[in-house]
C-alpha positions as CSV (number, residue, x, y, z in Angstrom):
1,X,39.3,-2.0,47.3
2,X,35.8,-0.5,46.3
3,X,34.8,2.7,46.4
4,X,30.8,4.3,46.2
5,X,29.0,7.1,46.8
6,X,25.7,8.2,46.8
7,X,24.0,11.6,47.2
8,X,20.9,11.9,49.9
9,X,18.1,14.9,49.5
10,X,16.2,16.2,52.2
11,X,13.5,19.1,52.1
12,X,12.3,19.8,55.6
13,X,9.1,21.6,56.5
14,X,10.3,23.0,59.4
15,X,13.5,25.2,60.1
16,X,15.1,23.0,62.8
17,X,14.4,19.1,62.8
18,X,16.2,15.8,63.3
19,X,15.6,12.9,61.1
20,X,16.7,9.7,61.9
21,X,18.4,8.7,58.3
22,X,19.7,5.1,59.2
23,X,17.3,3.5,56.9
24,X,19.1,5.7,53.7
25,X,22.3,4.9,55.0
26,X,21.6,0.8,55.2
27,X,20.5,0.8,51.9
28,X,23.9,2.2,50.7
29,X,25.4,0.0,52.5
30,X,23.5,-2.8,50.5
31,X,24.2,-1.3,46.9
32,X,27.3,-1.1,47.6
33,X,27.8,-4.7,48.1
34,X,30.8,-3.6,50.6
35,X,31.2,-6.5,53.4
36,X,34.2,-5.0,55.3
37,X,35.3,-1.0,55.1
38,X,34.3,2.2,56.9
39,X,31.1,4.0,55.5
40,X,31.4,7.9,56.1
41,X,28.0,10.0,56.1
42,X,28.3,13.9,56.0
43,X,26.1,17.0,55.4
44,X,26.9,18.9,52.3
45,X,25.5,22.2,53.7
46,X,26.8,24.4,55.9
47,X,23.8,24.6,58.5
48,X,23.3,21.0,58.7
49,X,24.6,18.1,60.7
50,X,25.2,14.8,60.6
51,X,25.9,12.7,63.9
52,X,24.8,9.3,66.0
53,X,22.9,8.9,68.8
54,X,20.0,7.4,70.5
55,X,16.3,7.6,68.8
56,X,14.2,8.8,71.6
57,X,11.9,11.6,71.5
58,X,12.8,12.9,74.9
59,X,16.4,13.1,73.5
60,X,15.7,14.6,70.7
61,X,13.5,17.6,72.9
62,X,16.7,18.1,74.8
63,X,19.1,18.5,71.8
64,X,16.4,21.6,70.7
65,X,16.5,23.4,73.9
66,X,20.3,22.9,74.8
67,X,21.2,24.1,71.3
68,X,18.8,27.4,71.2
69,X,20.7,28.1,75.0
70,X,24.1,27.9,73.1
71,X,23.1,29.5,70.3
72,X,19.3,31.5,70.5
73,X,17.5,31.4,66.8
74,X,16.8,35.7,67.7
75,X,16.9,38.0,68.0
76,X,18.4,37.8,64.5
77,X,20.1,41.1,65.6
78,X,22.7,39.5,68.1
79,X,24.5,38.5,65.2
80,X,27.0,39.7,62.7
81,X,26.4,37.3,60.3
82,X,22.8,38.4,59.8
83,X,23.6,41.2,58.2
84,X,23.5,38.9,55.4
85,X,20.9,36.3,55.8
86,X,19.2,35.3,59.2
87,X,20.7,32.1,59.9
88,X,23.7,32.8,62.1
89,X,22.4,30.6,64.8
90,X,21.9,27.4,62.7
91,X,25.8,28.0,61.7
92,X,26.9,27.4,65.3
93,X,24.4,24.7,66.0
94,X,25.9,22.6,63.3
95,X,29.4,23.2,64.5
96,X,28.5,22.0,67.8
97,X,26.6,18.7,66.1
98,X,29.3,17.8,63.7
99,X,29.6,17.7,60.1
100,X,30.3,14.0,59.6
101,X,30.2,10.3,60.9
102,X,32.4,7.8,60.3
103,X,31.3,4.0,60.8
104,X,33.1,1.0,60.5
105,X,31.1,-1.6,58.1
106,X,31.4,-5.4,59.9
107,X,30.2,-8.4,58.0
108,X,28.1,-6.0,55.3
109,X,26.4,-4.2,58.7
110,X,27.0,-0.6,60.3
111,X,28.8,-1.9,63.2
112,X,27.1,0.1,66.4
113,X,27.3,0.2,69.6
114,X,23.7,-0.1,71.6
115,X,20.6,2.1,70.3
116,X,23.5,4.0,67.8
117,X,21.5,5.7,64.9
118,X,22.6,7.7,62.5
119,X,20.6,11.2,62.4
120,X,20.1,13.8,59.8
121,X,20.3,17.1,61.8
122,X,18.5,20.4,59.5
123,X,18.6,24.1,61.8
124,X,17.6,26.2,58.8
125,X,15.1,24.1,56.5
126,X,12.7,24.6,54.4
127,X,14.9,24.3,51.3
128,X,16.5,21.0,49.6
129,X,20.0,20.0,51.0
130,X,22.0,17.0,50.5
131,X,24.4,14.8,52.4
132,X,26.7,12.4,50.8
133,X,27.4,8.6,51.8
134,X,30.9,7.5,50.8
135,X,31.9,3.6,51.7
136,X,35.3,2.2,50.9
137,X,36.7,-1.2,51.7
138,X,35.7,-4.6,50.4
């Protein structure tokens, strides 16, 4: 069996956004010559998310304002944590997103269901973070 990883860097310009990072995590998939395995994808920060859905910018409107109704940016005051820094609300968005994906790797492809992407989701930016691509298998 093989084993690789590879490191991912984003620097968002904005505090909140969702990239679609399926591009990145194709091109692992082709350096690491794997044919057959499971490929897993996860953030490496705390306020960050990784998870799969559909590409479409309506979508991707409704994620923002269902999240800040769960879990309102301010004020900065209705949180504990923000005693500390002001980013309480970006801790709970990403446990409600995920921290990780796990796909199974078919014939040397992702293997997804219908208009599946892989997304990249950031809710307190405007600083380098990573995410890590691990794929096993053969």
């Amino acid at each position: 069996m093989k084993s690789f990883r590879k490191e991912l860097w984003f620097n968002t310009t904005s505090r909140r956004e969702l990239i679609n990072i399926t591009p990145q995590v194709n091109e692992c998939l082709r350096e690491s010559g794997i044919q057959e395995g499971l490929l897993l994808c996860n953030a490496m920060h705390i306020t960050a998310s990784i998870f799969i859905n559909d590409d479409e910018s309506g979508l991707h409107h409704d994620f923002e304002i269902w999240l800040e109704k769960l879990a309102p940016e301010k004020p900065y005051s209705h949180y504990q944590h923000n005693g500390y820094e002001d980013n309480a609300d970006a801790h709970l968005k990403r446990t409600i997103m995920g921290r990780e994906v796990v796909v199974a790797v078919t014939e040397g492809k992702l293997d997804f269901g219908p208009w599946e992407q892989i997304f990249y989701g950031e809710f307190d930016g405007k600083r380098r973070k990573r995410l890590l691509v691990k794929i096993i298998g053969e």
